[in-house]
C-alpha positions in Angstrom: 45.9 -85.1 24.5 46.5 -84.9 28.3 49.9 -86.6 28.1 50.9 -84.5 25.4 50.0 -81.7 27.4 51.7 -82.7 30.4 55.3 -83.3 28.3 55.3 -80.6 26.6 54.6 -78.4 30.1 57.7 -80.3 31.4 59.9 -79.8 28.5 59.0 -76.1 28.6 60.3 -76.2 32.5 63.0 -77.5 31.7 64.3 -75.5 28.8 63.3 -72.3 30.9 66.6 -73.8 33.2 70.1 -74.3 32.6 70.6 -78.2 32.6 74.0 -79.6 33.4 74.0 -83.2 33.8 77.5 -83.7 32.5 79.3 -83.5 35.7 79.8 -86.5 37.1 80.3 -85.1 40.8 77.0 -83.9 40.8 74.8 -85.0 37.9 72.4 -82.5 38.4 72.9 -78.8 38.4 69.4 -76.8 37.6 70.0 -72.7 37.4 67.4 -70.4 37.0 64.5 -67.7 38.3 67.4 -66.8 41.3 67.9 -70.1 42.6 70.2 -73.0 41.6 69.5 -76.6 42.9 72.3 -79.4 43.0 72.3 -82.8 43.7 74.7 -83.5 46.9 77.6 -85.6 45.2 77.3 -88.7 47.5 73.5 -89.0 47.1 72.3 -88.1 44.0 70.8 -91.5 42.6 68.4 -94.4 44.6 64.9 -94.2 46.3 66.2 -91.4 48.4 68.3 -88.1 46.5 69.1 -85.3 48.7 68.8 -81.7 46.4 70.7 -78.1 47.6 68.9 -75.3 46.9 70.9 -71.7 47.0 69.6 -68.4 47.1 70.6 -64.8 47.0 66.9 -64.4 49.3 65.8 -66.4 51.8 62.5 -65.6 51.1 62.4 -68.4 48.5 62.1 -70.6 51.3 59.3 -68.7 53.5 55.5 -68.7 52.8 54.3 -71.1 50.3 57.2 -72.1 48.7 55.0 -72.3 45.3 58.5 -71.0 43.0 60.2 -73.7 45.1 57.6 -76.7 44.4 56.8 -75.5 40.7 60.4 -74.4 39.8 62.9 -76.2 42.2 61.2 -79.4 43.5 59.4 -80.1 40.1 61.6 -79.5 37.5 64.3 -81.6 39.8 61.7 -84.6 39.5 61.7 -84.3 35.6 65.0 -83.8 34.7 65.8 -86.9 37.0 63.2 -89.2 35.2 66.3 -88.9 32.8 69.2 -89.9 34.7 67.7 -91.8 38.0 64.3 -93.3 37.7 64.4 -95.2 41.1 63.9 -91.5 43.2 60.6 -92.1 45.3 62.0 -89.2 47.9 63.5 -86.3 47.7 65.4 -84.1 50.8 65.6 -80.8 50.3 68.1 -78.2 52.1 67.7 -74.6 51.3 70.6 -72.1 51.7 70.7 -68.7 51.4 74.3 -66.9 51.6 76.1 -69.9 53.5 73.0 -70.0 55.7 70.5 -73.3 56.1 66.7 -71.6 56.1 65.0 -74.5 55.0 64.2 -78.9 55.3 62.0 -80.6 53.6 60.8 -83.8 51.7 58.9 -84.1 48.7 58.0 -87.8 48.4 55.9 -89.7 45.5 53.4 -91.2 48.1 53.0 -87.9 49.0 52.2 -86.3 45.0 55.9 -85.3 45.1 53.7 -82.1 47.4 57.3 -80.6 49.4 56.6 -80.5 53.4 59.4 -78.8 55.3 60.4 -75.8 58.1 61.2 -72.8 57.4 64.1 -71.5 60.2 65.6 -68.4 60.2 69.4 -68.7 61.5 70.0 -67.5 64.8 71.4 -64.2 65.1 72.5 -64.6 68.9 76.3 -64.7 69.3 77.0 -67.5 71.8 
């Protein structure tokens, strides 16, 4: 009953996104709830993947970051169980409008649980 429960809470993720997984360039392309992740084209399968997050609002990446574990981080992790089953860590760059606000890791020893730093851009003109 548990694993029953548990697929069909992941399916329901990720038919509440729109999956790509046909281009080859980038094999994964998750849009949805004002955020699209994409997998960088040069690292995208192995033990390592590195993920770009882009938003309209950098306050995706601020505070908690639940939408961005739950929605991002977590639905990543699923739809890659499909395409790449050897990802033990995932790097996580958020952008917002050409801007980096955001690092992090989400790692399987970890619970796949996303650490990272939130950084506003600097607005000082050098």
């Amino acid at each position: 009953m548990f694993y029953c429960r548990l697929i069909c809470a992941a399916i329901a993720l990720i038919l509440s996104f729109s999956l790509s997984l046909a281009n080859a360039a980038s094999p994964l392309d998750l849009k949805g709830d004002g955020f699209t992740i994409r997998s960088k084209a040069d690292a995208w399968c192995g033990q390592t993947v590195v993920l770009v997050a882009e938003s309209d609002s950098h306050e995706l990446y601020a505070g908690d970051r639940i939408k961005l574990q739950v929605k991002g981080v977590g639905v990543a992790r699923v739809a890659m169980s499909f395409t790449c089953a050897a990802v033990k860590k995932i790097i996580l760059i958020g952008r917002s409008k050409g801007q980096l606000y955001f690092s992090g890791i989400s790692e399987s020893s970890n619970d796949w649980i996303l650490e990272g730093i939130y950084a506003a851009p600097s607005t000082r003109r050098r």
